[in-house]
N, C-alpha and C positions, 0 to 999 in steps of 0.2 A: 336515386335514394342515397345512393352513397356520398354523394358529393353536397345533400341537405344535411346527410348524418355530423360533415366532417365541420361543421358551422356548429357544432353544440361541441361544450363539455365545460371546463374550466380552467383557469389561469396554468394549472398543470397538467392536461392529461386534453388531449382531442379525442371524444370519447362521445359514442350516443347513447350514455344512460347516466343516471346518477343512482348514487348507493342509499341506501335505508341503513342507518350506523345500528348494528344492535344492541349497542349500549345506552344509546338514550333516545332511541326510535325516532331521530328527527333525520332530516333527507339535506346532503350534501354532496356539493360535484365528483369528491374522490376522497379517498382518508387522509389525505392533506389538509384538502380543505374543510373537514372535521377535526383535525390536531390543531390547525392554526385559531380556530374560532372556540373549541373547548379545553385547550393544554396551553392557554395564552394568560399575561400575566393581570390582563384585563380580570378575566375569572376568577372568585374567589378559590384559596388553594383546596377547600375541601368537595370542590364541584369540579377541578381540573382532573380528564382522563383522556387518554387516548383510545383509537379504536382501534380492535382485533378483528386485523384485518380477514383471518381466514375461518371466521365469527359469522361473515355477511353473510345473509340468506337472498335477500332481496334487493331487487333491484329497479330501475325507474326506466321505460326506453322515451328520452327526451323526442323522437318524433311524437307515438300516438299517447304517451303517459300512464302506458300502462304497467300495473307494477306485478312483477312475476320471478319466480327463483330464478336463481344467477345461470345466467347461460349465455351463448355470443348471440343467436340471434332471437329478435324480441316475439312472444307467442303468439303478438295480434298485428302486426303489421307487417312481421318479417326483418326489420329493418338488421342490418348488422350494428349492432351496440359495441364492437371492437376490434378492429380485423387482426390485433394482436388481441390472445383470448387465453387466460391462464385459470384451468377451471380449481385446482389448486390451492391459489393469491384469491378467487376470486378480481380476478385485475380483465383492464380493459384500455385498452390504447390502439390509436387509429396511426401514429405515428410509428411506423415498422421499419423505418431509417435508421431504430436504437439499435437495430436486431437485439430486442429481448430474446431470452430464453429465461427458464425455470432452473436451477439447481435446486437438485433434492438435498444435497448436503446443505447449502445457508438454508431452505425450505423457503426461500422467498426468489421470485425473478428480477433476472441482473440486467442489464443493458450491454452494447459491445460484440454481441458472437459467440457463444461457445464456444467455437474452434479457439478463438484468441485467450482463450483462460484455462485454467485449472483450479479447482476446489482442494486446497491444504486443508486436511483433517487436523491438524493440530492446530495451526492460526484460525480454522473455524472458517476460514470465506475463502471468496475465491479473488485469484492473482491474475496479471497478465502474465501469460507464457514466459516472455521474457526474466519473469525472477522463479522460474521452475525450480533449477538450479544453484542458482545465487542467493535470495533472500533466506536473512537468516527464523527461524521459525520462535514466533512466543504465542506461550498458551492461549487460546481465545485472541489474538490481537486487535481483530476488529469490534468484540465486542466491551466494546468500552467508549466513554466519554472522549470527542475530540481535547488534548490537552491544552488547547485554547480560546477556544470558543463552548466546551464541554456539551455540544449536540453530540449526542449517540452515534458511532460512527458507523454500525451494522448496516441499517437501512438506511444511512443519508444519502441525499439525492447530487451531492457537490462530490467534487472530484477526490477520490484520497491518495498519498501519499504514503509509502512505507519506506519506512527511514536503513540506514544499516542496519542498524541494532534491532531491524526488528518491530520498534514502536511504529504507532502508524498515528498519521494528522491528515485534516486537510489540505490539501494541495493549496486552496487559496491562505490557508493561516499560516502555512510553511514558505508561501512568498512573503507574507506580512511581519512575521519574526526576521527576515533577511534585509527588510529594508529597512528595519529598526538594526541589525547588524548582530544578528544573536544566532548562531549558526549551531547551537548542539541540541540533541531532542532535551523537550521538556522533563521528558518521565525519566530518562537515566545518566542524563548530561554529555553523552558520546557524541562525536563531531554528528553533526545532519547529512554533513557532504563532503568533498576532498578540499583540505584544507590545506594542499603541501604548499600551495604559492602563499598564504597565508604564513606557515611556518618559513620560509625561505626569508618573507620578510623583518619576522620576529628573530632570526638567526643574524640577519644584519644591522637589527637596529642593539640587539642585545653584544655584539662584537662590537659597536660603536660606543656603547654605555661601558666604558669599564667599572668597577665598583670601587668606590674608597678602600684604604689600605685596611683599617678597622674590619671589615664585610668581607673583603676575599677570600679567608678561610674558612667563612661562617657557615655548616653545614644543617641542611634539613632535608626532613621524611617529605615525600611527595606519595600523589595515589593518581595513578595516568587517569584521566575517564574514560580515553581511548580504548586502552588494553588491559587495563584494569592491574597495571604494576605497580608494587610499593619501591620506590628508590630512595636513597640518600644522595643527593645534589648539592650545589655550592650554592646556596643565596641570591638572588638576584632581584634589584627591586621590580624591573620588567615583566619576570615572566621565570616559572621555573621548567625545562625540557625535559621531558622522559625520556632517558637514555635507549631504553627497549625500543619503542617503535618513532620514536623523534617528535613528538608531539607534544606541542604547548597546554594542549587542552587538560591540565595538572591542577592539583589543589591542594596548596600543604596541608599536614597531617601534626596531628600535636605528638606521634609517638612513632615506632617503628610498623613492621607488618602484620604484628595482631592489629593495632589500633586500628592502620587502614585496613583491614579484612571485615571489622565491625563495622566501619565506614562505608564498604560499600555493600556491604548485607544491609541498610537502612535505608538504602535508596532504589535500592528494586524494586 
């Protein structure tokens, strides 16, 4: 039985039942494969919705087709409809290698382990262990549009990325800005990653540039992105360095420390 069950499901999810969408009572593999077929640009916009997911009452068990309220195993055959089973999600999955689990705090189930996570009340989702400590915290971070591809990053099924600052991307759109060679977050322009061999080389080619005589005493207001300091610096057509934390990732300012403080209250 099990090993006929694990032959059904869909493109996402090995699974032996399909869902009844309660919003437009038609029957699809999983609520993927309800978002991609009704939240598609195919779809006129005023018929495009996705489904709620913890909405589903019913469900399909693909061996004997019978349809019956959500539960793991089916009421006329027996068969196991998910041997991961979240009564919750309403979710179903036969693939237990994710080791799903439920967090009550996102209210949807994660992939990964529990043990290897932690759920931040303030970032709204949960983290690998590893940035328990270290990652710095912004309100809701997950919830919100990837800032490159703009999929909703709470429930995406792709890998995410949290940046230093706190923003978070996908991990594949955070490779795809690097090989374009754009390395600071979208949403606040702070470096993405450690840029000090980066600045080591902007430190030697800016020692090799000296400035016409005209320019070397030419002074301007800077706003770090990094650490977010206003300085006054000497001109430089290269690149201007933040004296506080040494970093190039700068951007002149038309005035002194008001102007750049309103500068970067604009871009948060």
């Amino acid at each position: 039985m099990d090993s006929r069950a694990e032959q059904h499901g869909c493109a996402h999810y090995a699974r032996g039942c399909r869902i009844r969408a309660p919003c437009c009572g038609e029957v699809f593999g999983c609520r993927h494969c309800h978002n991609e077929a009704k939240n598609s640009l195919q779809v006129e916009p005023r018929h495009r919705h996705e489904i709620p997911r913890h909405e589903i009452k019913k469900v399909i068990c693909s061996l004997c087709s019978k349809e019956q309220d959500v539960q793991q195993n089916c009421s006329d055959c027996g068969a196991c409809m998910g041997k991961y089973f979240c009564a919750k999600c309403n979710f179903f999955d036969d693939d237990i290698s994710k080791n799903q689990y439920h967090c009550d705090g996102c209210g949807i189930c994660r992939t990964g382990g529990m043990d290897n996570f932690f759920h931040c009340e303030k970032c709204g989702c949960c983290y690998g262990n590893v940035l328990k400590d270290s990652h710095h915290c912004v309100e809701r971070a997950m919830h919100h549009n990837c800032p490159v591809c703009f999929e909703y990053l709470f429930d995406s099924t792709m890998d995410i990325s949290v940046l230093h600052c706190g923003h978070t991307i996908h991990l594949e759109c955070l490779n795809e800005m690097r090989v374009h060679h754009h390395y600071s977050c979208p949403v606040c322009s702070r470096s993405a990653c450690d840029m000090s061999d980066a600045w080591q080389k902007l430190d030697e080619e800016v020692a090799a540039t000296p400035m016409p005589e005209f320019y070397q005493k030419k002074m301007v207001w800077i706003l770090c992105n990094d650490c977010g300091a206003t300085s006054s610096v000497r001109f430089h057509v290269l690149a201007q360095k933040c004296p506080g934390c040494r970093s190039y990732n700068t951007r002149e300012t038309r005035g002194g420390p008001a102007v750049a403080a309103a500068a970067a209250c604009s871009r948060v």
